[in-house]
C-alpha positions in Angstrom: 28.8 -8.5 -8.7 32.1 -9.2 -8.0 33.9 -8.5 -4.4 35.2 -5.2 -4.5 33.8 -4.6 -8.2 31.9 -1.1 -8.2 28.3 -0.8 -9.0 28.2 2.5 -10.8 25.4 3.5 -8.3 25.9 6.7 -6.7 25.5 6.6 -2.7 21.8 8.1 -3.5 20.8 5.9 -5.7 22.2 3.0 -3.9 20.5 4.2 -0.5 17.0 4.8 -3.1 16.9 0.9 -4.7 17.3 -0.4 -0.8 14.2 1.9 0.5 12.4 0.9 -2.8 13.0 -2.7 -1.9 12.1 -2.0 1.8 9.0 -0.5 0.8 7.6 -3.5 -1.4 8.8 -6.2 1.4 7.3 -4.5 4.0 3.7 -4.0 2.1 4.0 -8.3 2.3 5.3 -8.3 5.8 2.6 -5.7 7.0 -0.4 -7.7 5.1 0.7 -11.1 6.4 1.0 -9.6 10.2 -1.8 -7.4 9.9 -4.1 -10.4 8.7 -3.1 -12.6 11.9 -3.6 -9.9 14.1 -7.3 -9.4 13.7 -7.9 -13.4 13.4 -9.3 -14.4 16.8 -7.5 -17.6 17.4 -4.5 -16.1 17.2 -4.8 -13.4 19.6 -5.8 -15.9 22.0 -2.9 -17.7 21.9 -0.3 -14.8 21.3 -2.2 -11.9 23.1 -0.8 -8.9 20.7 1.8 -9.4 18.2 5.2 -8.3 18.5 6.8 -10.1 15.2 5.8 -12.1 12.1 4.4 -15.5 12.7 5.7 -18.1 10.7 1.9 -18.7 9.7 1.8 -15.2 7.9 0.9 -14.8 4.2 -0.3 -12.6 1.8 -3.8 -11.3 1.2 -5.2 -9.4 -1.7 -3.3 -6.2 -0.5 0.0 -7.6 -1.5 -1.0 -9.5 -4.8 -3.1 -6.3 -6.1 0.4 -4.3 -5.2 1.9 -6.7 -7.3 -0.2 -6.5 -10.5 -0.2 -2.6 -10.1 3.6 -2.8 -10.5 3.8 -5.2 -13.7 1.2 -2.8 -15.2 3.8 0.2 -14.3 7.0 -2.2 -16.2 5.4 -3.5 -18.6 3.6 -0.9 -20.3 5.3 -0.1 -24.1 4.4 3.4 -24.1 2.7 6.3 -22.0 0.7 4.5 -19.2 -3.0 4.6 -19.1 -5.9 3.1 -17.6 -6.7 0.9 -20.5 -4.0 -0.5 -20.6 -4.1 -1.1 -17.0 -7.6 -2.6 -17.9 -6.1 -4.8 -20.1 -3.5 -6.3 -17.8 -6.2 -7.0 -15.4 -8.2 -9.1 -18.1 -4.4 -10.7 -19.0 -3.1 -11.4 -15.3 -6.3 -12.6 -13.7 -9.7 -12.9 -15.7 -7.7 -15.2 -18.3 -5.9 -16.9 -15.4 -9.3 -18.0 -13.6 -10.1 -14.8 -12.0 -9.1 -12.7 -8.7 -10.0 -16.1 -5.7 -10.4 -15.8 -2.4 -10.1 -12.4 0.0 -10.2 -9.7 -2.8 -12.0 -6.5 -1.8 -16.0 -6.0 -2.8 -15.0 -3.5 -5.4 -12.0 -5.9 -6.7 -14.4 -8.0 -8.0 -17.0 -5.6 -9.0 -14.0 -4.5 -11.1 -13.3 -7.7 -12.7 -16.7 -8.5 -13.1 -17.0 -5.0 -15.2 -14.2 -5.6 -17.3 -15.0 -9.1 -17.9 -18.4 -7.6 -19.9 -16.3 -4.9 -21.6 -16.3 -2.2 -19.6 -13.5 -0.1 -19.3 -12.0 2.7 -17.1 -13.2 5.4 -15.8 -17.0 3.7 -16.0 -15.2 0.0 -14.4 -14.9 2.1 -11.4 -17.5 4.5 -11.3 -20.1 2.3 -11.6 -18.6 0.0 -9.0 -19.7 -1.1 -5.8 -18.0 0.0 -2.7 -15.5 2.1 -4.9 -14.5 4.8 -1.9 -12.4 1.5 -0.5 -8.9 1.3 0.3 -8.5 -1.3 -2.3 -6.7 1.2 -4.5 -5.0 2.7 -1.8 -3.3 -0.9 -1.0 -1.4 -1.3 -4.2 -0.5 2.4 -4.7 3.2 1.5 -3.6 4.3 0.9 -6.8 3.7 4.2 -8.3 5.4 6.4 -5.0 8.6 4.4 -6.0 8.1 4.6 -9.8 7.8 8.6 -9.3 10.4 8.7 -6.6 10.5 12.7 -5.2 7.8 14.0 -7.4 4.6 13.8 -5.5 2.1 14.8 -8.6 3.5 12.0 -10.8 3.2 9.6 -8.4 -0.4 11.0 -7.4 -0.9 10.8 -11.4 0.0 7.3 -12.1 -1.7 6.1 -8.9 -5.0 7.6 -10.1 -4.4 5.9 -13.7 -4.6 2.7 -11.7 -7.2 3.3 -9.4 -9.2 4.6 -12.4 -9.8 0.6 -13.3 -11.9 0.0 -9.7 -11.9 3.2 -7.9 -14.0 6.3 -7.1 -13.4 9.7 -5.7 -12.2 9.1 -2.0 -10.7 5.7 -3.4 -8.9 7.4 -6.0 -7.4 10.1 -3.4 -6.4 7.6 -1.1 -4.6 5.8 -3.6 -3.0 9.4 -5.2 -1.8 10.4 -0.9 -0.4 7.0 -0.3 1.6 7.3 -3.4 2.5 10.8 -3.1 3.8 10.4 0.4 5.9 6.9 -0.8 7.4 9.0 -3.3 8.7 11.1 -0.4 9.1 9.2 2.4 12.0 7.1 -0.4 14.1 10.6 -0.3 13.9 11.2 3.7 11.3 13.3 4.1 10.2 13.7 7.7 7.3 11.5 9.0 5.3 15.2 9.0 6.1 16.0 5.5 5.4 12.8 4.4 1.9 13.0 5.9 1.5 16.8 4.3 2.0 15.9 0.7 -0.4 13.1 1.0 -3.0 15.2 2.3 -2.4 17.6 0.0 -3.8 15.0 -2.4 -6.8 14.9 -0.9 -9.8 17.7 -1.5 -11.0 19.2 2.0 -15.0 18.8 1.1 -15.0 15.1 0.7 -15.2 12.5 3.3 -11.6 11.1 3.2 -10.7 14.8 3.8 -12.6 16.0 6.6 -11.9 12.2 8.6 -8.4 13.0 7.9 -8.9 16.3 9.9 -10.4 14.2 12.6 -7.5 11.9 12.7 -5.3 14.7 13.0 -7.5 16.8 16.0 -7.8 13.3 17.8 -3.8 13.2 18.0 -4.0 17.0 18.6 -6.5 17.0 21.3 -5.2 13.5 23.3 -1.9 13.3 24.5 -2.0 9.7 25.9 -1.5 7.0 23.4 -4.0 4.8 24.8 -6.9 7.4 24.6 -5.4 8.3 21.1 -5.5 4.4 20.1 -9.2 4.2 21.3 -10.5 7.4 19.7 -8.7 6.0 16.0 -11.1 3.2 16.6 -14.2 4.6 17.7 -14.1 7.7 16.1 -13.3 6.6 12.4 -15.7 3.9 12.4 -17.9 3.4 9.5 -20.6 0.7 9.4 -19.6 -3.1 8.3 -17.3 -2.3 6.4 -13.6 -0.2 6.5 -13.7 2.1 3.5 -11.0 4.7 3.0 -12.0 7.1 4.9 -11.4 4.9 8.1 -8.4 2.8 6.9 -6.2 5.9 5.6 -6.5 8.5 7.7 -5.8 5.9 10.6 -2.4 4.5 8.0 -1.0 8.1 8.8 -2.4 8.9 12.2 -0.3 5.2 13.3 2.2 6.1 11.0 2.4 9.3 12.9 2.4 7.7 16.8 5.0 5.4 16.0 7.2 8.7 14.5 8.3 6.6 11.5 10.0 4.0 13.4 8.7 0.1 11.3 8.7 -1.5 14.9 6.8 0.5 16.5 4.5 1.1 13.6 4.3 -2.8 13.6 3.1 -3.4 17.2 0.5 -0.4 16.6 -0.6 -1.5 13.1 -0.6 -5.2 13.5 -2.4 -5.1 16.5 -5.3 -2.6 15.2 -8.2 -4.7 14.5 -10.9 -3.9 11.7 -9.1 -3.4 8.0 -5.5 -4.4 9.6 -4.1 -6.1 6.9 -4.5 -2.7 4.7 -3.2 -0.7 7.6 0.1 -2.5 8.6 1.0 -2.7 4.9 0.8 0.7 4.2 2.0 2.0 7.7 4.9 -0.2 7.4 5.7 0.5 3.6 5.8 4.4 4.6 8.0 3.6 7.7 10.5 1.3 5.3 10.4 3.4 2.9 12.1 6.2 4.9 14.1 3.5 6.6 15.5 0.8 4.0 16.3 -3.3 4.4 18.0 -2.6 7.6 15.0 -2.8 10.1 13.0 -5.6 8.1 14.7 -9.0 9.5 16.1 -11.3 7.0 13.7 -13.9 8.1 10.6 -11.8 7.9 12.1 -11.3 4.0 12.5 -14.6 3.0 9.0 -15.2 4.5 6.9 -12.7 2.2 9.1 -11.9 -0.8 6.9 -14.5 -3.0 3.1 -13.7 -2.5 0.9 -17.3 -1.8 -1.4 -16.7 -4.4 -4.1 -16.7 -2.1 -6.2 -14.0 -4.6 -4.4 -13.5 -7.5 -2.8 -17.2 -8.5 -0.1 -15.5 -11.1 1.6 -13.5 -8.2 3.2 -16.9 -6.5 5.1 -16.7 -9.1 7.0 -12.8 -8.3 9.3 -11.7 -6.1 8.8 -8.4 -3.9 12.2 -7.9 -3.7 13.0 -8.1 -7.1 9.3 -6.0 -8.0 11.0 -3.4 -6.1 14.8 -3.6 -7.6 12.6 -2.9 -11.6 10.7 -0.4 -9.9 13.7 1.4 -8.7 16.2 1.3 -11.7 12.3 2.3 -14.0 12.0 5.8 -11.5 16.4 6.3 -12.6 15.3 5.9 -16.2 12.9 8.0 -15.7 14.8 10.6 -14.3 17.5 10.9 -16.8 
């Protein structure tokens, strides 16, 4: 575009293609950051993290994020999970698989679809499927379905359909929902209400996202509130969603929005970190646009490594959420 040459945006929309951008970036910056802050050898030489090391990459998280989106644009008609299926078997099983890092389920996944199963049976019938491995890559779909909660909730459910389960499919359908939100300036409470409204209150996710909400409720010192997100959530070996998400919006909560403060709090959590700094982050840029991600941080995660899924070296987060943002316009008119 030319200096002084008009767009044909409105301010809105303008303000909406930044925050979608914000959010996709900062689902890379969070996964990179989040990733170095639980790795041992690096908090021993840097204590806590307070920016993005120039070490940082992508895990799963990001890369998974990535294939949910080309799904989203690149489906020719009404999107559904087997065609989501489909992509999966396209984009990684014909391209040598997911590699290193991907989630238990991930693979269980892959491994289903690779013999011919297809959704909703490639997740039921899936180890570990109450993970937040749908939950990671549910971005997409909040910016697809920008201010309308249930489609987002809809779409990210199609997806997590392909891997998912119950509380994995619920995670996915509140992180989306609140995205979708959080893009038109929703406060940091309404943003957290419309994703638990996606969750039913008899099932685990549910009643530990109660409990992250009566530990911020019942504490008043940060500290003590940090500790009890830790040792109260805890599940056995492994993070599953009902530890990593209702922690995402308890953190999200603390830091009040605010992607700085959400980074020293997310980055610095420990356990499933990489998942929780993505998505604590995306929901704090989402509401906040480009302006509090630096330029540097950017450059360093707008191509994913490839570390898991080898085809998404080859994207751009920036420009994922630029087609992600002008596909939610189209939709709306």
């Amino acid at each position: 575009m030319k200096v002084g040459e008009k767009s044909g945006l409105t301010e809105w929309e303008e303000t909406f293609i930044d925050r979608a951008k914000a959010a996709m970036v900062a689902l890379g910056v969070g996964d990179a950051a989040g990733d170095l802050g639980r790795d041992a050898s690096v908090r021993q030489q840097y204590g806590i993290l307070n920016r993005l090391l120039p070490q940082g990459k992508s895990t799963d998280d990001t890369e998974f994020g990535v294939l949910s989106a080309k799904a989203l644009l690149n489906c020719p008609g009404e999107y559904n999970a087997r065609y989501v299926a489909d992509t999966w078997r396209a984009l990684v099983l014909d391209n040598g698989g997911a590699l290193d890092r991907g989630g238990t389920p991930l693979y269980g996944a892959l491994w289903n679809l690779s013999v011919g199963m297809n959704p909703p049976l490639s997740g039921i019938d899936n180890t570990l499927n109450n993970d937040d491995g749908a939950a990671m890559r549910a971005v997409p779909f909040g910016i697809a379905a920008v201010g309308d909660p249930k489609e987002a909730a809809r779409l990210a459910g199609i997806d997590a359909s392909v891997s998912h389960d119950r509380d994995g499919i619920w995670a996915a359908q509140a992180i989306a929902a609140s995205i979708s939100v959080a893009l038109e300036g929703a406060s940091v409470e309404e943003v957290v209400a419309v994703g638990r409204a996606c969750i039913p209150d008899d099932s685990w996710l549910g009643r530990r996202m109660d409990l992250a909400d009566a530990i911020l409720g019942e504490l008043s010192d940060p500290f003590d509130q940090y500790e009890a997100l830790h040792t109260r959530l805890w599940t056995p070996r492994h993070a599953i969603a009902a530890e990593a998400v209702p922690q995402v919006y308890a953190l999200y909560r603390m830091a009040q929005g605010n992607f700085r403060k959400a980074f020293l709090l997310s980055a610095n959590f420990g356990r499933d970190a990489d998942t929780i700094c993505a998505l604590t982050l995306a929901l704090c840029a989402a509401g906040q646009g480009m302006q509090v991600i630096p330029e540097s941080w950017v450059e360093q995660v707008r191509h994913p490594s490839g570390v898991c899924l080898s085809f998404a070296k080859t994207e751009d987060l920036v420009d994922l959420g630029i087609e992600l943002a002008h596909f939610a316009l189209k939709r709306r008119t």
